[in-house]
C-alpha positions in Angstrom: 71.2 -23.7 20.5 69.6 -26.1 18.5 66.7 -29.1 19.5 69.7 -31.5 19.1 72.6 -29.7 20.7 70.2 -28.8 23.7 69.4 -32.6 23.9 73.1 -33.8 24.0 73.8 -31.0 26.6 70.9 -32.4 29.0 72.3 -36.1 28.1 75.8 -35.1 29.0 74.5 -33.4 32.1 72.9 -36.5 33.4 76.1 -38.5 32.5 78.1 -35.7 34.9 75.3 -36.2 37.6 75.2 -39.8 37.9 78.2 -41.7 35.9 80.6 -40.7 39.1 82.8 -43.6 37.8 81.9 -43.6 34.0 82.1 -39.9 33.5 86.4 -39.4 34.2 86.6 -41.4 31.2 83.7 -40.6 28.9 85.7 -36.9 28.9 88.5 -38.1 27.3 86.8 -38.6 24.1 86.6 -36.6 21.0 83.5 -34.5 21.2 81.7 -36.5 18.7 82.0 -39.9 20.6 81.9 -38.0 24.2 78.3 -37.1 23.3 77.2 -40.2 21.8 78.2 -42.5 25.0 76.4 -39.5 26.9 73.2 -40.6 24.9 73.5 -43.9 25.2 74.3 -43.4 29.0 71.0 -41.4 29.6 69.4 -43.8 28.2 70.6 -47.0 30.0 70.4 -45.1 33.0 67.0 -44.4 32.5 66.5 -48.3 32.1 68.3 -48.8 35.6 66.1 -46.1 37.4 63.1 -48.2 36.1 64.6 -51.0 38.2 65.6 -49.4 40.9 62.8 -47.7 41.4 59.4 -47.9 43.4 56.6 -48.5 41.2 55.3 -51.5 41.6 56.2 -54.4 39.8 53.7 -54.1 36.7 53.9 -51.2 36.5 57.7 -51.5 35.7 57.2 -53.9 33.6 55.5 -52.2 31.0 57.8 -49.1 31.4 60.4 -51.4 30.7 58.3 -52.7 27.4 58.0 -49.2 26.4 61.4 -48.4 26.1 61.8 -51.7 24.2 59.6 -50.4 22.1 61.4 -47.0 21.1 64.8 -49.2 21.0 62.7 -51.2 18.1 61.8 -47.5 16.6 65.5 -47.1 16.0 66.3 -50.3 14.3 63.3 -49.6 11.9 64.9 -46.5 10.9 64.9 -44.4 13.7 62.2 -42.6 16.3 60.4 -40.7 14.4 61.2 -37.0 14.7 58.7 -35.2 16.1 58.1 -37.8 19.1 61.8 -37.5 19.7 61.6 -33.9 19.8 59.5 -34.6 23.1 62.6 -36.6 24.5 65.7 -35.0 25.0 67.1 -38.7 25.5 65.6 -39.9 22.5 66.1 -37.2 20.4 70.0 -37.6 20.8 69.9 -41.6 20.9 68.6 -41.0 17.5 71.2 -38.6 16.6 74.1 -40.8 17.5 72.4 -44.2 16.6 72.3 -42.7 13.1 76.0 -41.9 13.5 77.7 -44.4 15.2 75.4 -47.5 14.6 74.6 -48.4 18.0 73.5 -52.2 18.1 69.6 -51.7 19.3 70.6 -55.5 20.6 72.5 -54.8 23.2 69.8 -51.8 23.9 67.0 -54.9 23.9 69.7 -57.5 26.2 70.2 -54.6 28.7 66.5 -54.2 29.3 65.7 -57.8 29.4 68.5 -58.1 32.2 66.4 -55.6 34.4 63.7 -57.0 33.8 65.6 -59.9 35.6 66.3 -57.9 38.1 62.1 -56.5 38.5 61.0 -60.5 38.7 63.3 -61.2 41.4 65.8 -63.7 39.5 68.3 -65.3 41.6 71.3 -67.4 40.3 72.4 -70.6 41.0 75.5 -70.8 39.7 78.6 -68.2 38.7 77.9 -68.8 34.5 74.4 -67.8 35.2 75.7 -64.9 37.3 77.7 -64.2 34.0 75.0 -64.4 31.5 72.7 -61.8 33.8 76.3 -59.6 33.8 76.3 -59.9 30.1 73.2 -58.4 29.6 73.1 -55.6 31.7 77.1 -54.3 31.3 78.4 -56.4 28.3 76.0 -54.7 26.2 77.0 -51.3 27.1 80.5 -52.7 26.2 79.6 -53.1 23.2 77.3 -50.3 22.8 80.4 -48.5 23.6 82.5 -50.0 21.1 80.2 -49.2 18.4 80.9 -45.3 19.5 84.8 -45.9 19.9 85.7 -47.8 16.5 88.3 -50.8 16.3 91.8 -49.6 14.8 92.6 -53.5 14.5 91.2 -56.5 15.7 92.3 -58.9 18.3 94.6 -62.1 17.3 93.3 -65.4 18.5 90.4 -66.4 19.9 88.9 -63.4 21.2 87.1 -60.5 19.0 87.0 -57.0 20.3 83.2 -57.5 20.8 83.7 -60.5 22.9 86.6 -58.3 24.7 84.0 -55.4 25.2 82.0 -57.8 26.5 84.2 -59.5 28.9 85.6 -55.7 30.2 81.7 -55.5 31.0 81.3 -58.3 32.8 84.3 -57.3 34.9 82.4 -54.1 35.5 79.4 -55.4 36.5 81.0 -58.2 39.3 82.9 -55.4 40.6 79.3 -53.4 41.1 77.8 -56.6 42.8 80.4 -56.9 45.4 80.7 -53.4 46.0 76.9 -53.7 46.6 76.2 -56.8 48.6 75.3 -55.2 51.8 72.8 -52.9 50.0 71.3 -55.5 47.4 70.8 -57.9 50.5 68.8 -55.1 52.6 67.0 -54.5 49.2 65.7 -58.0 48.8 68.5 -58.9 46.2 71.4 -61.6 46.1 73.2 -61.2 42.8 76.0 -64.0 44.3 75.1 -67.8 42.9 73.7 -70.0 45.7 76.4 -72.9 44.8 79.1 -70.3 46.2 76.8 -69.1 49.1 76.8 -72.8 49.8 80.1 -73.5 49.2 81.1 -71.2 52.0 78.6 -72.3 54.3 76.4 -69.4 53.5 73.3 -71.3 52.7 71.5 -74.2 53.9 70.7 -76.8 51.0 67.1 -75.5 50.7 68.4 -71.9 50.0 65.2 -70.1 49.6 63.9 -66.8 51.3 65.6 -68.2 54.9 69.2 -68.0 52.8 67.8 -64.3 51.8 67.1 -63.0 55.1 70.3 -64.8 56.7 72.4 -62.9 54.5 70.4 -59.7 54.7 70.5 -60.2 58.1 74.7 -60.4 57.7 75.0 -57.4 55.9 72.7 -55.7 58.1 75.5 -56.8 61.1 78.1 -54.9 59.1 76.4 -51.9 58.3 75.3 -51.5 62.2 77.2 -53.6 64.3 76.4 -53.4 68.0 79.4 -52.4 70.3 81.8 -51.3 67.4 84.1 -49.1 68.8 83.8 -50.7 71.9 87.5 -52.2 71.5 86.3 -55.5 69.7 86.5 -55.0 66.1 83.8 -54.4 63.3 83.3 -58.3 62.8 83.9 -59.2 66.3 80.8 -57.0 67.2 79.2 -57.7 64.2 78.9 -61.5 64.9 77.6 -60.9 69.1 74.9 -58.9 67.5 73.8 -62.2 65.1 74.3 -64.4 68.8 77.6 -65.6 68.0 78.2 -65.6 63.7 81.4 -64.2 63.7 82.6 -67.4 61.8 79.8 -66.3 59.1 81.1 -63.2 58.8 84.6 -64.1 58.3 83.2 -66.7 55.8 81.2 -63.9 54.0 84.8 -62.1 53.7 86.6 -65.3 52.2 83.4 -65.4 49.9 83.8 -62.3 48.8 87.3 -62.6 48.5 86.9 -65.5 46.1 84.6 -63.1 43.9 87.1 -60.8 43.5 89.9 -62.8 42.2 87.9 -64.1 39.6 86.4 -60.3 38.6 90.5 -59.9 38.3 90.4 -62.6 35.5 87.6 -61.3 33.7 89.6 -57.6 33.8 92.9 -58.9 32.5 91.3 -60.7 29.9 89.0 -58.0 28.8 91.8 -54.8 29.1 93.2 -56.1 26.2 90.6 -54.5 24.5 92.9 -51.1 24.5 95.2 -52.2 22.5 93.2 -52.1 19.4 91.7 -48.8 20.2 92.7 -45.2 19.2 94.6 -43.4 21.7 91.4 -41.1 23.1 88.8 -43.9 23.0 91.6 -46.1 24.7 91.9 -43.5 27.1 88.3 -43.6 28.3 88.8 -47.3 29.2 91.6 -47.7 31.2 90.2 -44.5 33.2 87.1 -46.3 33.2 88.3 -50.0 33.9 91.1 -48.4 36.4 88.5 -46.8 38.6 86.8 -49.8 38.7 89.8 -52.0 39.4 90.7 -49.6 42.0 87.5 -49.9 44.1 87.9 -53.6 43.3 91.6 -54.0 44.6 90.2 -52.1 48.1 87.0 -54.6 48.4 89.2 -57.5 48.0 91.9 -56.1 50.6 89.0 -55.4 53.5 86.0 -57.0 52.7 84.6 -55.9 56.1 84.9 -52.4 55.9 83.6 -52.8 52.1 80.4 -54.3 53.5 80.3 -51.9 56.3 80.1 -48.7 53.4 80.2 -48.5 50.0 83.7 -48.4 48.5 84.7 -45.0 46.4 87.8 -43.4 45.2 87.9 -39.7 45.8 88.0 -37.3 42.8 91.2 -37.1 42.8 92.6 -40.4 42.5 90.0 -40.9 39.9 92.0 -37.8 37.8 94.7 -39.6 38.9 93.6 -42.5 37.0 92.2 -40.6 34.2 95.6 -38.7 33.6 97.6 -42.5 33.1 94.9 -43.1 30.3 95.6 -40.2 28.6 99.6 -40.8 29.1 98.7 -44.3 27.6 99.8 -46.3 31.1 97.1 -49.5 31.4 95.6 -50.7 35.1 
């Protein structure tokens, strides 16, 4: 086995390991392109793992620069050889940036949206929300499109880049809601303040006492005190926050509301498919299905969707993933 081939086999291995979503579609492709979003998933994920993890903040800051900096090595012409060589990751980004074109932007807009995520950015409103969801999931939309190809472009208003885009966005709202209760432990509110507000989430002032409050929520679902004592999760939930029951059931309606418009952002985005191949169109709707899925269950019981993290088992993902390839949508 070659340097290369060895370095796509590692990418694809990490893509196996932690795409549990991403992966039932990535499959589908042709070899060529199946390796390629592998690449470009190692990559992003190592972006996210820079985020996620606990350095301190600085620190991943200037992680964050330096892989900024070997994103820039590719738009010059590529990272050089032998320093690739050293990174299984890079060595095969190189590879299939070479082949495929991958826009090094969207590469750049991804790690400018964790570093969002490192400083602590909040958002005030929904199209802020959406411009933070663009950089961290529309640009692997359209990092994936570069790999896929176009067979013929959209009619109207919409491009298949802006479709990619939107599908991402989708994606990434779906992420946040399954997530609230763990982003809220973590110090993180990805939902804009004017909602939190408008369902009588957050005091005016918002600030680090809106934080906590909602931390302090979530934390009520994960570990409610009594459950199973004949009351009901949100019932128990609420006598262990003295009597915010009316919160929780707010924090449902809010989440609710979320969802329905993720729904928008899906059906307007899925229309993407239709100007794909059959394979490459595949690998979306098993993609965007899974996704909707978990969404669909979220929006049907928000409590027990902030009480654990929604999944679908493997075999309703295969499920899923068998409709692609029979060319049924979501």
């Amino acid at each position: 086995m070659s340097a290369l081939e060895d370095a796509y086999a590692q990418c694809e291995s990490i893509t196996r390991a932690q795409a549990a979503n991403f992966y039932w579609g990535i499959r589908l492709l042709a070899p060529a392109r199946r390796r390629a979003l592998s690449a470009a998933y190692a990559f992003a994920r190592r972006i996210d793992d820079i985020g996620d993890g606990t350095l301190a903040q600085d620190a991943k800051l200037r992680r964050l620069e330096a892989a900024q900096q070997a994103v820039a090595a590719l738009e010059r012409g590529g990272t050089p050889l032998a320093a690739a060589r050293e990174d299984p990751v890079l060595l095969a980004l190189r590879d299939a940036h070479a082949r495929f074109g991958l826009p090094a932007s969207a590469f750049v807009e991804l790690i400018e949206g964790v570093r969002m995520d490192v400083l602590g950015v909040s958002y005030e409103t929904f199209d802020e929300l959406v411009g933070y969801c663009r950089r961290v999931a529309g640009a692997i939309g359209r990092i994936c499109l570069a790999i896929f190809g176009v067979r013929s472009q959209a009619r109207g208003a919409h491009s298949a880049e802006q479709l990619a885009d939107d599908l991402g966005v989708a994606l990434q709202l779906t992420n946040i809601l399954r997530d609230v209760r763990e982003d809220a432990e973590h110090g993180r509110v990805y939902l804009p303040a004017e909602d939190l507000r408008s369902f009588g989430l957050l005091e005016r002032s918002g600030g680090a006492d809106g934080l906590a409050r909602l931390a302090a929520l979530a934390q009520a679902y994960a570990h409610p005190a009594g459950a199973g004592a004949g009351t009901g999760a949100a019932a128990a939930a609420g006598a262990a926050l003295n009597g915010s029951a009316v919160e929780l059931e707010r924090l449902d309606e809010l989440v609710r509301f979320e969802a329905r418009r993720a729904e928008e952002w899906f059906d307007r985005g899925l229309t993407l498919v239709g100007l794909l191949d059959r394979r490459s169109a595949a690998c979306v709707v098993a993609m965007a299905g899974i996704y909707r899925r978990v969404l669909e269950r979220i929006a049907a019981d928000p409590t027990a969707a902030l009480s654990r993290r929604v999944s679908l088992p493997a075999h309703e993902k295969a499920w899923i993933a068998a409709r692609g390839m029979l060319g049924r949508g979501v």
